[in-house]
C-alpha positions in Angstrom: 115.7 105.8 134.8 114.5 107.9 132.4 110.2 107.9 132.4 108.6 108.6 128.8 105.3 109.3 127.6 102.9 107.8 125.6 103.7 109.1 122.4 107.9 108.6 123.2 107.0 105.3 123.6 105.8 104.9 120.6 108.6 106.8 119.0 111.0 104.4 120.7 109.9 101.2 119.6 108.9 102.2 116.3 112.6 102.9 115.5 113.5 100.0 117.3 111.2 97.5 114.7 112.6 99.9 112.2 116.0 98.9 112.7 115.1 95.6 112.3 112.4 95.3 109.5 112.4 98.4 107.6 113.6 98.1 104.0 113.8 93.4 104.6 112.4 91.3 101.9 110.1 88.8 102.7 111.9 85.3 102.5 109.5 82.6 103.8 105.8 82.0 105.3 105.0 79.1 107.0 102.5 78.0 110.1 104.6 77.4 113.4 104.8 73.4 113.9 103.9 71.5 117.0 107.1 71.6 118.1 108.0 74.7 117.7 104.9 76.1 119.5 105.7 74.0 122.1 109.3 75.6 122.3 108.0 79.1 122.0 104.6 79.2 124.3 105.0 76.1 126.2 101.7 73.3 126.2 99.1 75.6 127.1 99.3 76.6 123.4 97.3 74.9 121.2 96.8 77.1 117.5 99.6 77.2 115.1 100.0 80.6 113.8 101.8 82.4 111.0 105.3 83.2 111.0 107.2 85.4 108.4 111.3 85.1 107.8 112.9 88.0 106.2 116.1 88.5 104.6 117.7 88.6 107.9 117.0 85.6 109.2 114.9 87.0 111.6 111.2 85.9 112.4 107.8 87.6 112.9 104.9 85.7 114.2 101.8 88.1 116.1 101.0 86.9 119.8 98.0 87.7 121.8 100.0 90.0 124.1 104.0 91.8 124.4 104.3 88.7 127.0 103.9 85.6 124.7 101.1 83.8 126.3 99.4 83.3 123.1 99.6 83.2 119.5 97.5 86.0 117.2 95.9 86.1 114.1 97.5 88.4 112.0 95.2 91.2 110.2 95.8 92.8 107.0 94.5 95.9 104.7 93.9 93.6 101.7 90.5 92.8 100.4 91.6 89.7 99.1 93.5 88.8 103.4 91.7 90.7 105.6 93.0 88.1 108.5 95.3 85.4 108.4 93.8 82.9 111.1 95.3 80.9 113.9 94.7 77.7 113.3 
């Protein structure tokens, strides 16, 4: 097992979400529904939160942590989104 640093972390899983979303087109943006919170974080979830489709097929949605236990607002660079709430 190979042990990386901080930064090769980063390196790694920055190419990785490059291979996915680098160069996709933005497809759909909807708020998760009940159900499908309920499928993704289980009941102790109780915010819907943003989720993004692209071109792929495949979905984004921010979570509190890299382990799912919660859903995450989703912040932005734009004056006119600065956060796009859970809600």
């Amino acid at each position: 097992m190979k042990i990386f640093d901080k930064e090769s972390c980063k390196e790694y899983w920055a190419a990785k979400a490059s291979d996915v979303l680098l160069d996709r087109k933005i497809v759909k943006v909807k708020y998760m529904s009940d159900k499908e919170i309920v499928n993704i974080f289980g009941n102790h979830v109780y915010k819907a939160v943003i989720c993004i489709k692209l071109d792929n097929g495949v979905w984004i949605y921010p979570s509190s942590d890299d382990e799912g236990n919660d859903v995450g607002a989703l912040f932005t660079t734009s004056s006119e989104l600065e956060c796009v709430p859970t809600i």
